[in-house]
C-alpha positions in Angstrom: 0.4 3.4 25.9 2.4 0.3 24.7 5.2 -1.2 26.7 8.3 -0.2 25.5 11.6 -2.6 25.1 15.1 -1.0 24.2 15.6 1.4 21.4 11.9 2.7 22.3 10.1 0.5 20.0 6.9 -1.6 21.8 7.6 -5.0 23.5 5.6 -6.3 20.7 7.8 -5.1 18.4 11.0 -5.8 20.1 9.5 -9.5 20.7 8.7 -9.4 16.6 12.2 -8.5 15.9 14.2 -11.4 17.8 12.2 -14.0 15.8 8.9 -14.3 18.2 6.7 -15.6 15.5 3.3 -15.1 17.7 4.7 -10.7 18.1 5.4 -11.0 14.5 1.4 -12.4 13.9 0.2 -9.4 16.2 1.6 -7.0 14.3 1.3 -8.1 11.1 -2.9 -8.2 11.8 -2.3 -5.2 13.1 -1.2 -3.2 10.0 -2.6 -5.6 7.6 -4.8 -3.2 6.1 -2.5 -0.1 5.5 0.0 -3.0 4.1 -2.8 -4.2 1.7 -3.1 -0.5 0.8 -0.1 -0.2 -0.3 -0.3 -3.8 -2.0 -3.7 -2.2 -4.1 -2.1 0.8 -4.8 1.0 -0.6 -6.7 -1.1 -4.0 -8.5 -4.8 -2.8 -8.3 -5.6 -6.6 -8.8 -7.8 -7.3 -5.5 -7.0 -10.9 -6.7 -3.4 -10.3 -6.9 -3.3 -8.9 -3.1 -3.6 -12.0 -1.2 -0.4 -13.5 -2.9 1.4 -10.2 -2.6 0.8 -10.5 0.8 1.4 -14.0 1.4 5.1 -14.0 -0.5 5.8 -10.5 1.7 5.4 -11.7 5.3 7.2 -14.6 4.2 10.1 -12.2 2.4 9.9 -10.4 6.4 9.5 -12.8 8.5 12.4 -15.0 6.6 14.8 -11.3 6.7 14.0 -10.7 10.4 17.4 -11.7 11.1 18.6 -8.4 8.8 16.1 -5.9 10.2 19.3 -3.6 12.1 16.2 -1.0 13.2 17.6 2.0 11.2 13.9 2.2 10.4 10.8 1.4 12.3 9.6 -2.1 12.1 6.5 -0.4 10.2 8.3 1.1 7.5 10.1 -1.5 6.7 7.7 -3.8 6.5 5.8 -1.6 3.9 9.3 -1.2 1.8 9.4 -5.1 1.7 5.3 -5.2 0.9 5.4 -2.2 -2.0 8.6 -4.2 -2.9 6.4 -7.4 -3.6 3.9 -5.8 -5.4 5.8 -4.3 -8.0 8.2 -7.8 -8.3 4.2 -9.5 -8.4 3.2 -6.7 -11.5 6.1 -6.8 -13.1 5.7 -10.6 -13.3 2.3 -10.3 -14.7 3.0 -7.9 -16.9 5.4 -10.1 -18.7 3.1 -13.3 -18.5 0.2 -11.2 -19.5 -0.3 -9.4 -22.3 -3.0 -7.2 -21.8 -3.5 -4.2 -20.0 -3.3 -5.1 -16.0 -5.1 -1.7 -15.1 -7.8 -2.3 -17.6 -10.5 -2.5 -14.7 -13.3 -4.0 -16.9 -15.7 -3.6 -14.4 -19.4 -3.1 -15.6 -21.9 -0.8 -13.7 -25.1 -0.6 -13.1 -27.2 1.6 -15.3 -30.0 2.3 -12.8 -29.1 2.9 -8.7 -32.1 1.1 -6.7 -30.7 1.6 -3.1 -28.4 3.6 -1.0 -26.1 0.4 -0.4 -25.9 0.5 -4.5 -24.9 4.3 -4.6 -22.4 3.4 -1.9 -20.9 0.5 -4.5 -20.9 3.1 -7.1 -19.3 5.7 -5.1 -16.6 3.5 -4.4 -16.0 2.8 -7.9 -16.0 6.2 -8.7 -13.6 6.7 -6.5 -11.2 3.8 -7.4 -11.4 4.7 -10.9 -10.0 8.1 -9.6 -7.4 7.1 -8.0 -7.1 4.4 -10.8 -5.9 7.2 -13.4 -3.3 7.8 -11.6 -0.2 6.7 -12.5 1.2 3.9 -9.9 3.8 5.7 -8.2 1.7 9.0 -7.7 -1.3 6.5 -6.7 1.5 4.7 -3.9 3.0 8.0 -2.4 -0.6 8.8 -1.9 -1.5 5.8 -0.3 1.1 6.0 2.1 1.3 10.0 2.9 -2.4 10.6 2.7 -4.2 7.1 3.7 -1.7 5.4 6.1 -0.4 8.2 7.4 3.1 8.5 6.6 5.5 11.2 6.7 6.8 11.8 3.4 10.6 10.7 5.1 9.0 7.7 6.1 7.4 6.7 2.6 10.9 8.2 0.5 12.2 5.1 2.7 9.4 2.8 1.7 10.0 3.6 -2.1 13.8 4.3 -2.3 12.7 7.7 -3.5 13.7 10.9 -2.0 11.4 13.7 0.0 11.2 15.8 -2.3 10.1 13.0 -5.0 7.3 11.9 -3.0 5.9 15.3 -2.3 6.0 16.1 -5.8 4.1 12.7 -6.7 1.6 13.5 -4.0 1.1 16.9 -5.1 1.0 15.7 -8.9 -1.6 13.5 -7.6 -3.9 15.8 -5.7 -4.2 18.1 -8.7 -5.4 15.6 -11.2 -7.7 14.0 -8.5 -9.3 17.7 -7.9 -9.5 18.2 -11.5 -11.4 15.0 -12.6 -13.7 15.7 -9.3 -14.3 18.5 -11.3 -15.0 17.3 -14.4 -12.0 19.4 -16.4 -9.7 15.8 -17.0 
């Protein structure tokens, strides 16, 4: 169980939140990955991620001052993170001009090894949830893979409940029917 400092948040976060730039560090590698999530989820550019990221925890770390706790540290982090990613996709939309979730990835016509089924599954899969649309692909993320209740990711999209449920529902149906086949 994790210290906790006034409000009931962890020491760490409480440190984070008066301008401790070592707390902020800790948690930031600690919910790096469900922050990348949500990062992939909105840009689906694995190259694109890394800058999202960067130009977020600067965005957070520079606003810590405004942070007045009406949400958890967590949360708003990700709001300021799924922010970034759709500010970074709008960007390239308008300074590219062809599709950004054109995947143009090439596979393999013959499987040699379990590691290569593994790759192939994984494409599979990210095609899946590639066909989504982005904000039934982000509600997912958050709800299903990170975890989130669907109050908590309304707050991260400026969306209501009922919204996100309906986007996470939406998306569930068209991922069980192309597991199907019947897309």
């Amino acid at each position: 169980m994790r210290p906790t400092a006034a409000g009931g948040r962890d020491d760490l976060e409480h440190r984070a939140t008066t301008g401790d730039p070592v707390a902020f560090g800790s948690l930031l590698r600690r919910w790096d990955h469900d922050l990348r999530g949500v990062a992939w989820a909105v840009t689906r550019d694995q190259h694109a991620i890394d800058d999202v990221m960067q130009d977020a925890y600067e965005r957070a770390f520079r606003g810590l001052a405004s942070f007045d706790g009406r949400s958890s540290l967590k949360t708003w982090l990700h709001t300021i993170v799924h922010r970034t990613a759709i500010d970074r996709s709008r960007y390239e939309g308008r300074r590219r001009h062809d599709d950004i979730d054109d995947p143009a990835i090439t596979v393999p016509e013959t499987v040699s090894t379990a590691t290569d089924r593994s790759a192939l599954d994984r494409l599979e899969v990210d095609d899946m949830l590639g066909s989504l649309p982005s904000d039934q692909r982000v509600a997912l993320m958050l709800t299903v893979g990170i975890g989130f209740t669907y109050d908590e990711a309304a707050e991260v999209t400026g969306d209501s409940r009922g919204t996100i449920a309906s986007r996470v529902n939406r998306a569930r149906r068209r991922l069980q029917q192309l597991e199907v086949g019947t897309a």
